[in-house]
C-alpha positions in Angstrom: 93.1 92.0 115.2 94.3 95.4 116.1 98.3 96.1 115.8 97.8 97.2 119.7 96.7 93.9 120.8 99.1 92.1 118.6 101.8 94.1 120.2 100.2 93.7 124.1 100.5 89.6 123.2 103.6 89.6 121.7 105.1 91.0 124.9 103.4 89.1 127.1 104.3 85.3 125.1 107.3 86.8 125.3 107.6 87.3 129.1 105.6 84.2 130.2 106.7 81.4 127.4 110.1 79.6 127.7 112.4 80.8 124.8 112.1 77.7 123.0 107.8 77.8 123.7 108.2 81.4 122.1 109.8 81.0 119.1 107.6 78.0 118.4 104.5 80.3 118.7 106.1 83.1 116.2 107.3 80.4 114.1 103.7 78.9 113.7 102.4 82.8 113.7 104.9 82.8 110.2 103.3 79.6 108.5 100.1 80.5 109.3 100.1 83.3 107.5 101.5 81.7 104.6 99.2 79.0 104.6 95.8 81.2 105.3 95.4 82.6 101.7 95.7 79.0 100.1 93.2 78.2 102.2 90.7 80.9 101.5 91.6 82.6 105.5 92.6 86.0 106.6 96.6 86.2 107.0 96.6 88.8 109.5 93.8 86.6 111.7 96.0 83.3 111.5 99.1 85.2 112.2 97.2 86.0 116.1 95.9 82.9 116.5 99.0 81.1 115.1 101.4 83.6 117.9 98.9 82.6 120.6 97.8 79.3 120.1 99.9 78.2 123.0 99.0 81.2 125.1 98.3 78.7 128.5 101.0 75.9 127.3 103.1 76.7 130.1 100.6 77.6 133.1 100.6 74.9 136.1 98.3 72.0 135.1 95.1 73.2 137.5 95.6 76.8 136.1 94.8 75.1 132.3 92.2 72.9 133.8 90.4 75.2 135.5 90.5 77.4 132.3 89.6 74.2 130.5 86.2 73.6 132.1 85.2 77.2 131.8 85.5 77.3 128.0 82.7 77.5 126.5 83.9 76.1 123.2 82.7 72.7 124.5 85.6 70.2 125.7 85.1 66.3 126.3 85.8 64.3 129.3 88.5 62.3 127.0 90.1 65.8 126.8 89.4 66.9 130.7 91.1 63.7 131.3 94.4 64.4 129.3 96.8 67.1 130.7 98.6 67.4 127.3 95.5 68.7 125.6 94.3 71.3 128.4 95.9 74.0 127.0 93.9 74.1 123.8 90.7 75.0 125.4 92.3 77.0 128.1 94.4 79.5 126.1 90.5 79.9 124.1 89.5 81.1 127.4 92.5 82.7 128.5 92.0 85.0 125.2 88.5 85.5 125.5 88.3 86.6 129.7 91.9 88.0 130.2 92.2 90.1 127.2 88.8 90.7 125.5 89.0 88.4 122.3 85.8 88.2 120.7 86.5 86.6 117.6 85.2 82.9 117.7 87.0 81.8 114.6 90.3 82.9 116.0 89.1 80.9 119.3 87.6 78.1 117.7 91.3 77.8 115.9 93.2 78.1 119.5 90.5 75.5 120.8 91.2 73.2 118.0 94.8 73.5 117.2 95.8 70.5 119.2 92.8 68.0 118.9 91.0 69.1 115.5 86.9 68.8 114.4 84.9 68.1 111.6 83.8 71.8 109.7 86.9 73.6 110.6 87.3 77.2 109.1 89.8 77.8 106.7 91.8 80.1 109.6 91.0 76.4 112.0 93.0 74.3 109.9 95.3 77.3 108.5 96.5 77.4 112.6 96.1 73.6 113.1 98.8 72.5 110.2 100.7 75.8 110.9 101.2 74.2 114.9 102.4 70.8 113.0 104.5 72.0 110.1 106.5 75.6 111.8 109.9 75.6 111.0 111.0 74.8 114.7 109.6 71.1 114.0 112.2 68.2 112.9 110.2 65.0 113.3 110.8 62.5 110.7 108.4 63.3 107.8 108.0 66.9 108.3 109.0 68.1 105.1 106.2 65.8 103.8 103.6 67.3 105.9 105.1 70.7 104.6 104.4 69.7 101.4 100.7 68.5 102.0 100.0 71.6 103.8 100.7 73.6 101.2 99.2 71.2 98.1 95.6 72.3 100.1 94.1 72.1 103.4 91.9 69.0 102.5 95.0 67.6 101.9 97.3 68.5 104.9 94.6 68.3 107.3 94.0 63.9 105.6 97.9 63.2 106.4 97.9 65.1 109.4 94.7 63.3 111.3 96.5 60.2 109.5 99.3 60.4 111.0 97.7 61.6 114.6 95.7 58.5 115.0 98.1 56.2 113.8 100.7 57.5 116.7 97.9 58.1 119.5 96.5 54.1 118.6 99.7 53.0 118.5 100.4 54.3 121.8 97.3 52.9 123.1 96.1 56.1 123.9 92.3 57.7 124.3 91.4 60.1 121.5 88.5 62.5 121.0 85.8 61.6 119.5 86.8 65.6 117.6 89.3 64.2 116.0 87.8 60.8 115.2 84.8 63.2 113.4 87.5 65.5 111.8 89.4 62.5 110.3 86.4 60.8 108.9 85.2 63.3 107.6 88.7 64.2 105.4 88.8 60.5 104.3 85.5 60.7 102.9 86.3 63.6 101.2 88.7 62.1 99.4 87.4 58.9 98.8 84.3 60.6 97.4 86.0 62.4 95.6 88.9 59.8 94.9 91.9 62.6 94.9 94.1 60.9 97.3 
């Protein structure tokens, strides 16, 4: 992405995020672009979708839902249905109608940060562990998922979707049938290829 564009974002995260929402975003940004080149993915590309992955986080709830259905990225009823994941496919669309982003790989990864899929690009999962390991998060086993994340992406993206549907059944709620595919398809992985 352009340094302009970078720079025309920047300001406007900057103006519309709270402080704390902000210096999440640049934080994932930062590990983003450190994890993209173990990955195989541009650094520059995961560093934009990394500082805007939460681009519509903070719009009122029918704002992201009406951005949400106009997505063309494909969202579920499961997802419709569930305020905390509307942002994901609205700030795709956000990108793509208020500020001319083209690139589907950088939108796919905004799309998918929050809920995952099965075939994720190298920048997809680069963004998607980024959002779960930044150095803003504290949750218990962080610095474990740090770790993963940075052993490969087959490996960070396992623990992370293991860890995602282990606290999502345990709190009885719905989840994608996305993530269901993108976590079957990492445990196969590595029970085919018996590494974990």
């Amino acid at each position: 992405m352009g340094r302009e564009l970078n720079d025309v974002l920047k300001a406007y995260l900057k103006e519309r995020l709270s402080k704390k929402r902000f210096t999440h975003s640049m934080n994932v940004a930062d590990m983003a672009r450190e994890l993209a080149p173990i990955y195989g993915a541009d650094p520059e590309r995961a560093y934009f979708a990394g500082m805007t992955h939460d681009i519509a986080k903070e719009l009122p709830k029918d704002k992201q839902l009406a951005l949400a259905k106009k997505c063309t990225l494909g969202v579920s009823r499961i997802e419709l249905a569930s305020p905390p994941l509307l942002h994901a496919p609205a700030g795709a669309q956000l990108l793509k109608e208020s500020f001319g982003v083209e690139d589907e790989d950088i939108l796919l990864a905004i799309r998918y940060h929050t809920v995952a899929a099965a075939d994720m690009s190298p920048l997809a999962q680069a963004v998607y562990l980024a959002d779960l390991t930044s150095a803003d998060r504290d949750y218990k086993d962080v610095k474990k998922m740090r770790r993963y994340a940075h052993i490969s992406a087959e490996k960070g993206m396992f623990e992370a979707l293991r860890f995602s549907v282990e606290d999502l059944t345990e709190k009885g709620s719905t989840i994608p049938l996305c993530t269901i595919e993108a976590y079957n398809e990492y445990a196969e992985y590595f029970r085919d290829n018996k590494k974990n």
